[in-house]
N, C-alpha and C positions, 0 to 999 in steps of 0.2 A: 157444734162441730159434728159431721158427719164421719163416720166410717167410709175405707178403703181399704180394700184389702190388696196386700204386699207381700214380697218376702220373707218382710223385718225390718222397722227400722225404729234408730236408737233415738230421741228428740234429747239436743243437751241445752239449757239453758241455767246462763251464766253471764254473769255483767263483766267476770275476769274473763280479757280476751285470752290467755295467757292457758287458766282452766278450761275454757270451753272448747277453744281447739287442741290444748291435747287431749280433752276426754273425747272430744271428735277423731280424730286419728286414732288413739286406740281402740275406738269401736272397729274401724275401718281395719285397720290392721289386725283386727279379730274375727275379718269375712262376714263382717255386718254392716248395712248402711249405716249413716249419722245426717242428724241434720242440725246446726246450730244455731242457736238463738241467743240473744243478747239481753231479754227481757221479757216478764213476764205478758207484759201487753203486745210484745211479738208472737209470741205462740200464741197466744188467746184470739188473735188474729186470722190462725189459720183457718182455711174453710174447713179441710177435713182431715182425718187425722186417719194415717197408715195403720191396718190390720193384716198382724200382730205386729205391738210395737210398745216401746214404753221410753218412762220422762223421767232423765237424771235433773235433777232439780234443785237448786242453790237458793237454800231457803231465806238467808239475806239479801233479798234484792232490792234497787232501786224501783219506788212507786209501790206496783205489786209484789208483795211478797212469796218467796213460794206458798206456806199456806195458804194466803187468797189465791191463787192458782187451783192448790190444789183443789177447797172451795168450790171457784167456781166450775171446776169440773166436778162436782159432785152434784153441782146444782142440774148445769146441763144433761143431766146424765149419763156423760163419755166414761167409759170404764177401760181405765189406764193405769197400769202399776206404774209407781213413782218409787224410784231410789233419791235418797233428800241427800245432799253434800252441805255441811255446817261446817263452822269456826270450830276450830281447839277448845273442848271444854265448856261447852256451851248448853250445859247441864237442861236448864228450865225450855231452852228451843228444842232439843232432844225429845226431851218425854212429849211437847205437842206437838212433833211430825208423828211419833209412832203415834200416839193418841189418833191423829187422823188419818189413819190408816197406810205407813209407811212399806212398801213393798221390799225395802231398804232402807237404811243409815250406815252414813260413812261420814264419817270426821274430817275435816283436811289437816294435815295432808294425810290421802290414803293410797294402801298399795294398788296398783296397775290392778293384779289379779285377785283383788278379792272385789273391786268394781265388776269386770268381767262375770266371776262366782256371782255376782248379786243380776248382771243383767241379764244370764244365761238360767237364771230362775223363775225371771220374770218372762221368758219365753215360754221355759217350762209351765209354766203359770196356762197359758195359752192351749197347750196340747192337753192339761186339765182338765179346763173346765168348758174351751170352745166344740165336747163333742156335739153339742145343738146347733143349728144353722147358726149365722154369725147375724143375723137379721132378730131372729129369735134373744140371743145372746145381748144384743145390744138393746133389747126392748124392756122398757125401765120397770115395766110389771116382775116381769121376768128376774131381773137383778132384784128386784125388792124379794122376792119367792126364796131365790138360793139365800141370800143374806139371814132369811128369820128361820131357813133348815139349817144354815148353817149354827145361829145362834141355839136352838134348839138342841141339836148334837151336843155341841159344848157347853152347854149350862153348867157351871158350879158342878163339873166331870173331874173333881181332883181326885179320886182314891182313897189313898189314905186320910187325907185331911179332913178334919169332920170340924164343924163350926159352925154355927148362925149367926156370930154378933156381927154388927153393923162394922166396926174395924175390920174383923177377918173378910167380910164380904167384899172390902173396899177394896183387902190386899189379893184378893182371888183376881179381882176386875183389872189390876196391873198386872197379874201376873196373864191374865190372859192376851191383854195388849202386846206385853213383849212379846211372850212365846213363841210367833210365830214369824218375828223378824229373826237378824244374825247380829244384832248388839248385845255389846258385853253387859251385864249385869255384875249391881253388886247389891247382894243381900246386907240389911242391917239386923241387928234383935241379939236378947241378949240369951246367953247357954240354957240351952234346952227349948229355945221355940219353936224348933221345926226347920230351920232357916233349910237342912240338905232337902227335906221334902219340896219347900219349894222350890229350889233348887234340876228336883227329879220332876218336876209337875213341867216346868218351863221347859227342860229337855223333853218330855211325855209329847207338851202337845206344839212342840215345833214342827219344822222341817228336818231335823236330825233325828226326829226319834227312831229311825231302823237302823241306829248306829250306835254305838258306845257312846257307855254315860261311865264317868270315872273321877272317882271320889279321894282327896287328897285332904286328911287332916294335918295341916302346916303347924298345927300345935302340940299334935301329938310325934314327932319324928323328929331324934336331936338335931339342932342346924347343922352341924355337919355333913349329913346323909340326907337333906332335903335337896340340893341339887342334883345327884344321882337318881333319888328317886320321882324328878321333875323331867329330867331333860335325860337319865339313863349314864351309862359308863362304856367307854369300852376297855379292851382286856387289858391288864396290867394299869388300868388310869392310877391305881391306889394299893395299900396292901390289900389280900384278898379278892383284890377285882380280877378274879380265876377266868371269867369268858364274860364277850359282850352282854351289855345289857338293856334293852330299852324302857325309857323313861316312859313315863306317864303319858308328857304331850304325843308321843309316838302312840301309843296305845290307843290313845281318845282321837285320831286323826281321823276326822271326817264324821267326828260326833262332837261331844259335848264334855271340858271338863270342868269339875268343881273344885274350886279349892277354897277349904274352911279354916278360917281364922287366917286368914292372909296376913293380917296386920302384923303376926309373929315372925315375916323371913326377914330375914338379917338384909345389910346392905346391898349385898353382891349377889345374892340371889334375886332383890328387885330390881338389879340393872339388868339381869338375863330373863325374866319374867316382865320386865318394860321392852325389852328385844320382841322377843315373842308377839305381843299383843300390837308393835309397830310393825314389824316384819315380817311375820309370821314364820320365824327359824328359828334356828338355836344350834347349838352344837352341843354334844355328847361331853362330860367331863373326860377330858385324855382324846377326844377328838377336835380335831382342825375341819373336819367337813361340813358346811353347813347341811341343814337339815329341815326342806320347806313342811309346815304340817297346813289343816285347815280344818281348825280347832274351833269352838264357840267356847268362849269362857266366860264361865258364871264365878264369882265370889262371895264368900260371907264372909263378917268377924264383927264380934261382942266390942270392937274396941271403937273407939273417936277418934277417929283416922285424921281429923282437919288439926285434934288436939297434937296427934303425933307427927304431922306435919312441922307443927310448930317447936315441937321441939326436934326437930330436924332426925326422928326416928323412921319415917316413912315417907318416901319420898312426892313430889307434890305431881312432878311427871307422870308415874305409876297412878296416883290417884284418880288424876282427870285421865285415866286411859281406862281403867275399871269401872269408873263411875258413871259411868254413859249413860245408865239406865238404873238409878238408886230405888231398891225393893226398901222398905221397913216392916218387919217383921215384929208386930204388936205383943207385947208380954203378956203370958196367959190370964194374969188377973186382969187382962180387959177386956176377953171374952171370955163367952158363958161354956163354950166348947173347948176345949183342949186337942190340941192333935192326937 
């Protein structure tokens, strides 16, 4: 595939005609071209590929899959950010789209506008790093050069984390895959591993990190005052709720929050923390007005969340919504280093 350079345009391919035209149309309706595809071995078809442009990409498809796409565009050396659209909860496909280098991930079903947030990134993406000719930029020497500065820069750059064993090494190496998408994490390990450090490493070296990182320990705040101090209050919601208050997600809006020991919120608070993560609102306790944020949420907890599933303490919806991108955070006697 050759390069052309364009305005913008969005490539969606998708075998649901149902998905592909309206991620077509919302492009469109967003003052972007779109161009739709039905199949892997239709795009791979094309002679050339529009500059700047990028491939919403449905990684269950018939024949070619999206990673064989993405693949063989790695082979080629066409250099296209791809946002990946998967199945509900599709844990093991998740980690190997970001593994291969995912520009994006979104789950179906996802909202309108955090597609839009992920494609108006991957433009940004564009204005980046296209300051060299676009001739230059597309030349495979050239892409090999930024990639080994890039990996250079970010070597095993965690801060505070200090470690050499081969476990801790492995979990720097996910953590650096994530970081740099908008999927939700959840930390595993058990009290005292470090789990918020990794937590501030993933916000450090994203795309959020010139924004708030905000820190929310669900185990230490009695459940009664975790939803106010989650989603805020306004005046009079409660006794002493003397004047407005904004919650946490309000605070962390347009950064990153953590919340540790999730496994402790009580029922009602994981249907309004399952809200959130699907829709990205919420409303204020004693408020009716919704309230959009654009939040990255990380999570940790010591607990066995599938255990608590089963016994119907946590809910199995919430889970595969947090779980998108499961961390394990190694217990310090099995490395030689300690945080």
């Amino acid at each position: 595939m050759r390069p052309r350079a364009s305005g913008g345009l969005v490539y969606v391919v998708d075998d649901d005609v149902s998905v592909r035209e309206g991620v077509a149309s919302l492009v469109r309706s967003a003052g972007l071209e779109a161009k739709a595809l039905a199949s892997g071995q239709e795009f791979l078809a094309l002679q050339r590929l529009e500059i700047p442009s990028c491939l919403v990409l449905d990684i269950q498809l018939p024949g070619l899959s999206g990673l064989d796409v993405q693949q063989e565009l790695v082979r080629s050396g066409a250099n296209l950010p791809i946002i990946f659209l998967t199945g509900y909860g599709d844990i093991p496909m998740t980690v190997r789209a970001i593994q291969a280098g995912a520009a994006g991930f979104l789950t179906k079903p996802f909202e309108k506008e955090e597609l839009l947030r992920a494609i108006r990134r991957c433009f940004g993406g564009y204005h980046k790093f296209n300051r060299q000719p676009r001739d230059q930029f597309n030349d495979k020497l050239t892409q090999e050069k930024l990639y080994l500065e890039d990996e250079t820069r970010s070597e095993m750059n965690f801060g505070e984390i200090i470690g050499n064993s081969a476990s801790l090494r492995g979990l720097l190496k996910r953590v650096e895959t994530v970081a740099p998408t908008d999927s939700t994490v959840l930390i595993y390990g058990e009290t005292g591993t470090g789990k918020e450090l990794i937590a501030h490493s993933i916000h450090k070296k994203s795309q959020r990190s010139g924004r708030a990182f905000v820190s929310v320990n669900c185990a230490a705040l009695p459940p009664s005052l975790i939803p106010s101090e989650l989603f805020g209050h306004e005046k009079g919601a409660f006794t002493g709720a003397m004047q407005r208050r904004l919650g946490r997600f309000e605070l962390a809006d347009g950064g990153t929050i953590f919340l540790d020991e999730v496994g402790e919120l009580l029922p009602d608070t994981q249907v309004a923390l399952l809200r959130v993560l699907q829709e990205r609102e919420f409303e204020r306790v004693g408020g009716g007005r919704p309230i959009r944020v654009d939040v990255r949420v990380i999570a940790a907890t010591n607990r066995d969340l599938k255990t608590a599933m089963a016994n119907g303490t946590f809910r199995a919806d919430l889970f595969y919504r947090l779980n998108v991108f499961p961390v394990e955070v190694p217990p310090l006697r099995d490395h030689s280093s300690s945080f």
